[in-house]
C-alpha positions as CSV (number, residue, x, y, z in Angstrom):
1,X,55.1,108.3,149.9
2,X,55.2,104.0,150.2
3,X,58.2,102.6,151.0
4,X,57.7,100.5,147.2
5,X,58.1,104.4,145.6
6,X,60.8,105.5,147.7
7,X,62.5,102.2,146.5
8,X,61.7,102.8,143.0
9,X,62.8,106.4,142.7
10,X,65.9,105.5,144.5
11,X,66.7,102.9,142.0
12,X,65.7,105.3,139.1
13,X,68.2,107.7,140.4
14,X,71.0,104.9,140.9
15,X,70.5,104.0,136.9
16,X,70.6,107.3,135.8
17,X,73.8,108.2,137.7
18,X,75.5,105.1,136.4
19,X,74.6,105.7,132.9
20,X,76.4,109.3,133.0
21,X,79.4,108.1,134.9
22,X,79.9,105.7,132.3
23,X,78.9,108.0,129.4
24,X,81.5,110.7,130.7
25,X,84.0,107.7,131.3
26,X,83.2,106.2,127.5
27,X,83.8,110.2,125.9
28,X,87.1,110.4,127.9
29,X,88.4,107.3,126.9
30,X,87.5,107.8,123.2
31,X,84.5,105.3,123.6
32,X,81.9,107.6,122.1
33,X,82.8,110.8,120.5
34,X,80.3,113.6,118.8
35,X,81.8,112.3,115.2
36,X,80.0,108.6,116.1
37,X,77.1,108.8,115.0
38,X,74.0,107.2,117.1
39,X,73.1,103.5,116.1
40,X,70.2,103.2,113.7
41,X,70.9,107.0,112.8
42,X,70.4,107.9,108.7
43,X,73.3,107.9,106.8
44,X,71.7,108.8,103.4
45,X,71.8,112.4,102.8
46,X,68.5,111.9,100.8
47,X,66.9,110.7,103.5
48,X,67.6,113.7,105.7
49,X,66.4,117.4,106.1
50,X,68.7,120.1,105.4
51,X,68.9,121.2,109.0
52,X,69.3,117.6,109.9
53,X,72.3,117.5,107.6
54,X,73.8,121.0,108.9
55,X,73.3,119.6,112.3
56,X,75.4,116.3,111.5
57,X,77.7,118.3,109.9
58,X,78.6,120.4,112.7
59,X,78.1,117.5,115.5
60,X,81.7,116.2,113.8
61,X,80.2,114.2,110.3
62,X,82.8,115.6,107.6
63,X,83.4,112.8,105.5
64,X,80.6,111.7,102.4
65,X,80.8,109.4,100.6
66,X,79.5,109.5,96.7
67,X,78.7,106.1,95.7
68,X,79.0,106.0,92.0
69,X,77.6,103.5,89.9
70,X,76.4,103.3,86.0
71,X,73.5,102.0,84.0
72,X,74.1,99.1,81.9
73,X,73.7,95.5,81.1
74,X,74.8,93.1,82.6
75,X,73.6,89.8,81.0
76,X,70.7,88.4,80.5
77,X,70.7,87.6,84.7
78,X,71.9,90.7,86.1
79,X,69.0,94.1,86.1
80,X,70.8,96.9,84.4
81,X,70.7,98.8,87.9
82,X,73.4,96.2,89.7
83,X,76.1,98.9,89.8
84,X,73.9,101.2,91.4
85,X,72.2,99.2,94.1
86,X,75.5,98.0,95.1
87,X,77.2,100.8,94.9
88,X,74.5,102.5,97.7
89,X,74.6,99.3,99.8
90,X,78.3,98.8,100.1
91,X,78.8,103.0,100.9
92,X,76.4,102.4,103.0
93,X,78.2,99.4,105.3
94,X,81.5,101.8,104.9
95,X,79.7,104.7,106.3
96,X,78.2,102.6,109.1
97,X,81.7,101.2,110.1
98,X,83.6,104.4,109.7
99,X,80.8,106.0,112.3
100,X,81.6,109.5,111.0
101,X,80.5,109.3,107.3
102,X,77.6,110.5,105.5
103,X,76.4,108.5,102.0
104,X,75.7,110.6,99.2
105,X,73.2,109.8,96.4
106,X,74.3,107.1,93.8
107,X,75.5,108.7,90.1
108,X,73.9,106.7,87.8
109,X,74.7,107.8,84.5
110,X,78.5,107.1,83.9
111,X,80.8,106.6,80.9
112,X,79.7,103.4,78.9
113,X,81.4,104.2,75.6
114,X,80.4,105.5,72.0
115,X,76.4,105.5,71.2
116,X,76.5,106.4,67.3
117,X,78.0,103.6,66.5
118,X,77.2,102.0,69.5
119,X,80.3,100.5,71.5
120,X,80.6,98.1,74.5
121,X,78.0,97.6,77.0
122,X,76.0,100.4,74.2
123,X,74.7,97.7,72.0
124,X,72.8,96.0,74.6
125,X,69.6,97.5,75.4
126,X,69.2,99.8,78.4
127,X,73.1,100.7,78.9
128,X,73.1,105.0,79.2
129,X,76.3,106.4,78.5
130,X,77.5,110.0,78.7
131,X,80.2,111.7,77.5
132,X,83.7,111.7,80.0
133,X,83.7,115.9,79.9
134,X,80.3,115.5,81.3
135,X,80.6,113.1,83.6
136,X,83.6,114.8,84.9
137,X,82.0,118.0,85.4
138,X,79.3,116.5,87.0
139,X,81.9,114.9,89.6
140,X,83.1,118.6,90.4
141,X,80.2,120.1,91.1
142,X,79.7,117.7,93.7
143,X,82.5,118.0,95.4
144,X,82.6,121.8,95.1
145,X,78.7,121.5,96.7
146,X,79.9,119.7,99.5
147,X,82.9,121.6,99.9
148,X,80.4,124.5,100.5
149,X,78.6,122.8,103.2
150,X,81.6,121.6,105.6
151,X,82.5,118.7,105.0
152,X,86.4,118.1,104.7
153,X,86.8,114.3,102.9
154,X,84.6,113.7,99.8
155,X,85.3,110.2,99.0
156,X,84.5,109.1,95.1
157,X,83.6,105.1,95.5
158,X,83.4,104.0,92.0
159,X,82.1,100.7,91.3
160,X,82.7,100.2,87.8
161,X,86.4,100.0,86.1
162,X,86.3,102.2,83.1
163,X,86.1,105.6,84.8
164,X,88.5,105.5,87.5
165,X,90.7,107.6,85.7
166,X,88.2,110.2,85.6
167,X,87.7,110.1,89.6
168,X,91.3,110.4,89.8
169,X,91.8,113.4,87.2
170,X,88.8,115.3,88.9
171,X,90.6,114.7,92.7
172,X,93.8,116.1,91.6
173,X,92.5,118.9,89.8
174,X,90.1,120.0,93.1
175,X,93.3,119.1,95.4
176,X,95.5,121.2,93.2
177,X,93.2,123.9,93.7
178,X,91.7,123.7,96.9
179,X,95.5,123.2,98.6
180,X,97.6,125.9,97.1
181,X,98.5,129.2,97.9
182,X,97.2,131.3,101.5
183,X,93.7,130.2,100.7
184,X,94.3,126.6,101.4
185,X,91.3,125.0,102.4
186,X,90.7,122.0,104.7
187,X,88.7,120.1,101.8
188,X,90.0,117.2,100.5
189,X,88.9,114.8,97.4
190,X,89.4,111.1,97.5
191,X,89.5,108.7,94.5
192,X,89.2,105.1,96.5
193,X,90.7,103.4,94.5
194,X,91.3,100.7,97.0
195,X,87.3,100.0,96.6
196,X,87.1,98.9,93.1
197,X,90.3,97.2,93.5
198,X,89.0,94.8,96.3
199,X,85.7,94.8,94.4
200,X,87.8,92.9,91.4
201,X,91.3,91.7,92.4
202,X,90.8,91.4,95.9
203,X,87.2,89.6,95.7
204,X,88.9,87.2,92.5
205,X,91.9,86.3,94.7
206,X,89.5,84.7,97.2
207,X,87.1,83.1,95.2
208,X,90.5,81.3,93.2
209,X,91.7,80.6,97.1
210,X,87.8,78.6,97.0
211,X,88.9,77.0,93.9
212,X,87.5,78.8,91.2
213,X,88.9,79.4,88.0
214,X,89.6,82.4,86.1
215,X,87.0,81.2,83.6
216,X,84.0,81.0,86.1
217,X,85.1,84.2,88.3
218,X,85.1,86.1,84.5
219,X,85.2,89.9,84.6
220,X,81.3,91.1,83.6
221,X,78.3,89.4,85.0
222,X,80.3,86.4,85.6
223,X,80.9,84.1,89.0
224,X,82.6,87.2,91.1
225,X,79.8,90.0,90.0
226,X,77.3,87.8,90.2
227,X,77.6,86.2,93.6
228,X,78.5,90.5,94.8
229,X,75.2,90.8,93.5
230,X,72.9,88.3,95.0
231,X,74.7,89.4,98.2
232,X,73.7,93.2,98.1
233,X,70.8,93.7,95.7
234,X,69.5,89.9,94.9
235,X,66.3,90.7,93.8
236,X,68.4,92.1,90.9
237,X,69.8,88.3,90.1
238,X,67.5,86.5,87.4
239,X,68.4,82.8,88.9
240,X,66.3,81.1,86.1
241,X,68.5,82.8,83.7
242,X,72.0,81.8,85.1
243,X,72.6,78.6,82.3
244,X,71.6,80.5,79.7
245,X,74.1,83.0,80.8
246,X,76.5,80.7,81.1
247,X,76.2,79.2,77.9
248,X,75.9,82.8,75.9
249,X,78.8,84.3,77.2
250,X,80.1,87.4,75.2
251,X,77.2,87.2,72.8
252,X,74.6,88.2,75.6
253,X,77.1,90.2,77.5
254,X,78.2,88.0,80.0
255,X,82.3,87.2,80.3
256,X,82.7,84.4,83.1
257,X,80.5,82.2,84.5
258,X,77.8,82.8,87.1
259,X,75.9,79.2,87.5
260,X,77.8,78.9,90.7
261,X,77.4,82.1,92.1
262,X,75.8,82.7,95.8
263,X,75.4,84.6,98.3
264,X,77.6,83.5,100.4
265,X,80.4,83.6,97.6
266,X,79.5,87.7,97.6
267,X,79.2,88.3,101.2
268,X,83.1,87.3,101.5
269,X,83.6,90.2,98.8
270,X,81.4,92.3,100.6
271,X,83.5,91.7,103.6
272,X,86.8,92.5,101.6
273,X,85.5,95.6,100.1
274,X,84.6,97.2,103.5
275,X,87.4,96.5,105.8
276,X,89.8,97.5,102.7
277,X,87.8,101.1,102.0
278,X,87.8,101.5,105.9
279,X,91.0,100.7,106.2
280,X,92.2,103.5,103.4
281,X,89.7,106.2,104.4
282,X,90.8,106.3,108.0
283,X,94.6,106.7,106.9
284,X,94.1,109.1,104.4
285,X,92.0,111.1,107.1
286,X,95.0,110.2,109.7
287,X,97.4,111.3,106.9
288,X,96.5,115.0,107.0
């Protein structure tokens, strides 16, 4: 053997023992732990194989998140699917901050009022709406399934204001069930709503700290959702349409006023929405 391989193996040997000291150190210390999940590692259960899933499960991932979103219009600017895009992108930041959380396909088809007479966002074309006993049904069945696979939080992160209540009423029920008697179980169902808040309030508060108005910030397809928008999904944001939006308003579906609307605007939103959903996950999950 050279002296140049004897050198190299020697060095090899050096690195490796380092890098377990300090991985050994980094798990003791509560640097790394098996519920962190690798960087770059897929957090979209769609995107994984059963196995993979059962594996994550066990390795000390408990805690999905559904990202739910709805299908309607949102001016003549905004592509029906913004609730759903940014719905997936957002849970998707949570879960990679969290480092223990698992992202759940986005529910599409919410809650958007009476079609026969239409209602609402129904008399624009494309909105989907479904009836509230449906939708709630739909929103147990997915817990209950992931109930049966191990996982102990189930967070609802609802992106759009007129179903909360439904979220809520389908969290209590499940906790009501799931927690009484000798057959507790470990299961738990979340209603965020601390997301949607920061979404709307939160998101509003800062923009008006900017200098916006209340006019321009509006509360549909206005400054606030548009700006979220071109921050998450903006190949969703029709930029040529943004006057004409503006100057429709109500009539085209549009209440605010999104000519001013970036990126940037959104991305301090974005910011908002994630440390505040991080923030309330981790107690609840401290709480037990």
């Amino acid at each position: 053997m050279s002296s140049l391989t004897a050198i190299r193996q020697a060095s090899v040997r050096v690195v490796l023992g380092a890098t377990l000291l300090l991985s050994g150190f980094l798990a003791a210390s509560g640097g790394v732990s098996a519920q962190v999940q690798a960087p770059g590692a897929n957090l979209e259960l769609e995107q994984l194989t059963w196995t993979e899933l059962r594996d994550r499960i066990a390795a000390g991932s408990e805690t999905v998140l559904v990202p739910i979103g709805g299908t309607e219009q949102n001016g003549p600017h905004i592509a029906l699917g913004k609730h759903n895009l940014r719905a997936q992108v957002l849970a998707g930041q949570i879960a990679q901050a969290l480092g223990h959380a698992l992202v759940a396909p986005v529910l599409a088809y919410v809650p958007e009022g009476a079609i026969e007479p239409p209602a609402g966002h129904m008399r624009f074309a494309g909105t989907v709406s479904v009836p509230e006993a449906a939708f709630e049904a739909l929103l147990e069945s997915v817990a209950r399934s992931f109930k049966r696979h191990g996982f102990r939080e189930v967070v609802f992160l609802g992106d759009h204001g007129g179903y909360q209540k439904n979220l809520q009423h389908v969290a209590d029920k499940l906790n009501r069930e799931w927690h009484a008697g000798a057959a507790s179980s470990p299961c738990r169902v979340h209603a965020l709503v601390d997301y949607y808040r920061a979404a709307q309030d939160g998101h509003a508060k800062l923009l008006q700290a900017r200098g916006f108005s209340a006019a321009e910030i509006g509360s549909h397809a206005g400054l606030a959702d548009t700006a979220l928008t071109l921050a998450t999904a903006p190949s969703l944001v029709r930029r040529d349409q943004l006057a004409r939006a503006a100057k429709a308003g109500e009539r085209e579906g549009v209440r605010g006023d999104p000519r001013a609307a970036s990126a940037e605007l959104g991305q301090i939103g974005v910011d908002r929405i994630v440390q505040v959903s991080v923030a309330a996950i981790r107690e609840r999950i401290q709480a037990r």
